[in-house]
N, C-alpha and C positions, 0 to 999 in steps of 0.2 A: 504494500500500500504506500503510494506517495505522499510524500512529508515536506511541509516546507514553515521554517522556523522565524518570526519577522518581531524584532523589535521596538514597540511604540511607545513612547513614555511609560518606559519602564517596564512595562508588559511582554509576554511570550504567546506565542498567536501560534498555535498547532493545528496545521490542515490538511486533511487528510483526502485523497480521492474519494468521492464520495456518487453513489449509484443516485442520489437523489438529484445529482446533476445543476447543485448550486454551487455558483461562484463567489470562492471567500478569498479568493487572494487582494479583492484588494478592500482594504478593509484601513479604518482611521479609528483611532479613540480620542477622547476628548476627556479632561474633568470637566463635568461642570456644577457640581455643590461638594463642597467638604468642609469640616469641621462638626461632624454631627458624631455621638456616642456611640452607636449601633442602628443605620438606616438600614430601613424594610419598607415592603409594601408599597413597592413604584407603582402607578395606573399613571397613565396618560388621559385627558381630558379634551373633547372635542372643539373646548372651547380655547385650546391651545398651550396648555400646561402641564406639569406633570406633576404629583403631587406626590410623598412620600413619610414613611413613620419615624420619628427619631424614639426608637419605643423606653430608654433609660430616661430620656429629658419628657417623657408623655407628651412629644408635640405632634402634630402633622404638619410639616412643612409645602409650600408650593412654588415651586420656577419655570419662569417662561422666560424663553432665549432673548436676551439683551436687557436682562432685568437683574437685579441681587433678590436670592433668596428670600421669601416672604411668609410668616409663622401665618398658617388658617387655623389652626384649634391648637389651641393650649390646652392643658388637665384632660387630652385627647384616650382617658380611659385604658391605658395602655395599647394605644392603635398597634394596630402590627397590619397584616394584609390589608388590600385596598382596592377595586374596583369600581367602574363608571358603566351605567348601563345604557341605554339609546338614547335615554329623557335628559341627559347628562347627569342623574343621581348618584353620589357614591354611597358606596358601601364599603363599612369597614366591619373588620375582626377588633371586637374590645377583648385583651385579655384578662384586664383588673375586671371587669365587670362580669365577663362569660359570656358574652352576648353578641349578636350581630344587629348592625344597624345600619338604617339607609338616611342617607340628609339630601332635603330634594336644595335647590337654586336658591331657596329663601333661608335656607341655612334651618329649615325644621327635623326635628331627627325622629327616626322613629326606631323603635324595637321592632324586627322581623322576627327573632330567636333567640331567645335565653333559657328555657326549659324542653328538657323531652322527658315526656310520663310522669311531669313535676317535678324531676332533678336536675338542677342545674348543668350547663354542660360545662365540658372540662376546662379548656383555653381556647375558641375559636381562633382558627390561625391563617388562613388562606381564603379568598373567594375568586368566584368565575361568574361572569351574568353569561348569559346568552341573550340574544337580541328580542328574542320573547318575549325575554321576563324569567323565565327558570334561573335559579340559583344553585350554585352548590357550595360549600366550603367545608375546609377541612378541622378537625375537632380534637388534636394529640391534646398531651397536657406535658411540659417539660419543668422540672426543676421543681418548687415547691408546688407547682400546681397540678403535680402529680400525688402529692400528699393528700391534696382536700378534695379532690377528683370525688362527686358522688355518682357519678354513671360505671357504668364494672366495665365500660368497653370505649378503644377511639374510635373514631366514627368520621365517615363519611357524608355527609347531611345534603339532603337538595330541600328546599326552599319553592312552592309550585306557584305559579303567578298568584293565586288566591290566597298564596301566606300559607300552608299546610307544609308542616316539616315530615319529611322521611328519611328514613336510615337509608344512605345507600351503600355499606359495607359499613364492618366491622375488625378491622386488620388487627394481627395481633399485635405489630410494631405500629410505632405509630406515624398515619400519615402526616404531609406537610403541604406542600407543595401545589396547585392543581392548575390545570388551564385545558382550553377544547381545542378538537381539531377545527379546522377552516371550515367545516360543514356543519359543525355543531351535534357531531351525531358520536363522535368519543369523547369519554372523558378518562383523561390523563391524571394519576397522582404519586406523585414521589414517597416512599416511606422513607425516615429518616432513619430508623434500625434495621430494617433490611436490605439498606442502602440498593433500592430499585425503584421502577416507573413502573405502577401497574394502570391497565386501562379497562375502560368499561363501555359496553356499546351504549346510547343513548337513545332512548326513542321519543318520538314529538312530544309526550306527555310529560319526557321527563323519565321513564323510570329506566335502569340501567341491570345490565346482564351481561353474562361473556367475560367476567374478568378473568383476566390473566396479565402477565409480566411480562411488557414487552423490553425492557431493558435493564438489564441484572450488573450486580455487582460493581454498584458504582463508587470511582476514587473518592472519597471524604462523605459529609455527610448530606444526601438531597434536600435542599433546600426548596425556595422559590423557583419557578419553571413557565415558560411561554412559548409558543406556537406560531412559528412562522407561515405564511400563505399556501406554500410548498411542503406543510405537516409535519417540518422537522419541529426536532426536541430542543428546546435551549434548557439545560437543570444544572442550577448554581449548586455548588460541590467543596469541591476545594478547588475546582478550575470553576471555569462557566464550559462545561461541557452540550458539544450540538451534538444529537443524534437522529439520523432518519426516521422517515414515520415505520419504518421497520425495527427500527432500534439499533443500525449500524451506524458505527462511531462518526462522524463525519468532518469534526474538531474538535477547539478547545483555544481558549484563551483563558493565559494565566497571569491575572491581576497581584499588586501587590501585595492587597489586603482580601482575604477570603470572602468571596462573592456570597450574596444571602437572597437576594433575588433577579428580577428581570420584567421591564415591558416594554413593547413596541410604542412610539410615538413619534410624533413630526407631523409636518404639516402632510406629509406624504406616506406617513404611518411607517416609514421605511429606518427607522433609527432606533437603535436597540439601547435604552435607558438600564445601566446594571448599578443595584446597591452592592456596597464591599465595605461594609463596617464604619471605615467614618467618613465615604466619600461616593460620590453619583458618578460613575464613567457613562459616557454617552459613545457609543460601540454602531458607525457608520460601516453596512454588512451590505447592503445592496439588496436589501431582500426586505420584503415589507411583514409585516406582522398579522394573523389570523384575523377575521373579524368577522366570528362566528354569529 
């Protein structure tokens, strides 16, 4: 398999021949936010921004290209994951609270999800809309919030246009990560302890079957993960590793500080926004991002 090795502010860019037949050689990064604790949770906004979780300082940060960094929520409930749905709504994972929430334009927030069967859930950590309205996100619990955890299992969760929560798996490690294919008919999610990408068929309703592992034994621990137009895998790692919608390896690019997640944004959707602990690389791939 062919290799070719390119140095860019600091970074190591690993590309590999790939059957999926995208072009990474030419490829730029950028900073463009640093000085945050531990960023997560990039979403891009239609309205031309990219907003992201600084989750030790509880803020949700927002930047738009030729502007300095701009705080949108303070005492942001321990934001971690973050998504935008058609209506321009976000959605976040609170982890201090356990809950998921949407805040439409006028900045009103609402509970979508805090309880299943009356027990609180674990640490909501990742979301995915689809253009619909379906929802899913993911439900580990790390660190102390594995201690007070009252659900016996992590979880998979979808969210139905109507607000109705279902379990969509129950893994024994626990998932992270999640994003869909360009057709909105897979859904992808990284476990962080059995260090793989498992997937799930989707059907119009929403409900999901057919899981298995399309991509095993990944270097460091799966993080955050998105979806190129082309169905490849981007899953932040210890690299930001790309894999085909097959699960063959396809690259890698190795930041200086260990990557946590990923989203497509620009005005052309074509610009791959990656957190890396205490900085936003903006990652110029040629390849535009799903928009299922």
């Amino acid at each position: 398999m062919g290799e070719v090795k390119t140095a860019i502010v600091g970074l190591t860019i690993v590309l590999m021949a790939s059957a999926a037949g995208q072009d990474l050689e030419d490829i730029h990064v950028d900073r463009v936010a640093t000085g945050f604790s531990y960023v997560e949770g990039p979403a891009w906004s239609r309205d031309g921004y990219l907003v992201m979780s600084d989750i030790p300082n509880n803020n949700i940060w927002r930047w738009q290209s030729g502007h300095p960094r701009e705080l949108m929520r303070a005492n942001s409930n321990g934001a971690n994951g973050n998504a935008f749905d058609s209506q321009g709504r976000l959605y976040t994972c609170e982890a201090h609270t356990r809950r998921v929430v949407r805040t439409d334009k006028n900045g009103r927030v609402e509970v979508l999800a805090d309880k299943w069967l009356g027990k609180k859930l674990n640490e909501p950590n990742d979301i995915v809309v689809r253009r619909d309205g379906h929802v899913w996100f993911t439900d580990p619990a790390f660190g102390p919030a594995n201690d007070r955890r009252e659900l016996d299992f992590y979880g998979v969760f979808h969210i139905t246009p109507r607000g109705a929560l279902e379990v969509v798996a129950r893994p024994a490690g626990r998932p992270n990560g999640i994003a869909l294919a360009p057709d909105g008919r897979t859904l992808y999610v990284t476990n962080s302890d059995e260090h793989n990408v498992r997937a799930y068929d989707i059907a119009r309703n929403g409900e999901a079957s057919n899981e298995r592992i399309v991509v095993g034994d990944i270097e460091g621990i799966p993080d955050g993960m998105k979806v190129d137009e082309k169905g490849n895998l981007y899953v932040a790692a210890k690299k930001l590793f790309i894999f085909s919608p097959a699960g063959k390896a396809v690259g890698a690019v190795d930041f200086e500080e260990t990557p946590s997640n990923c989203a497509f944004g620009g005005p052309d959707m074509d610009l791959l926004f990656v957190t890396a602990r205490t900085t936003v690389y903006m990652v110029r791939l040629g390849v535009k991002g799903a928009t299922p």
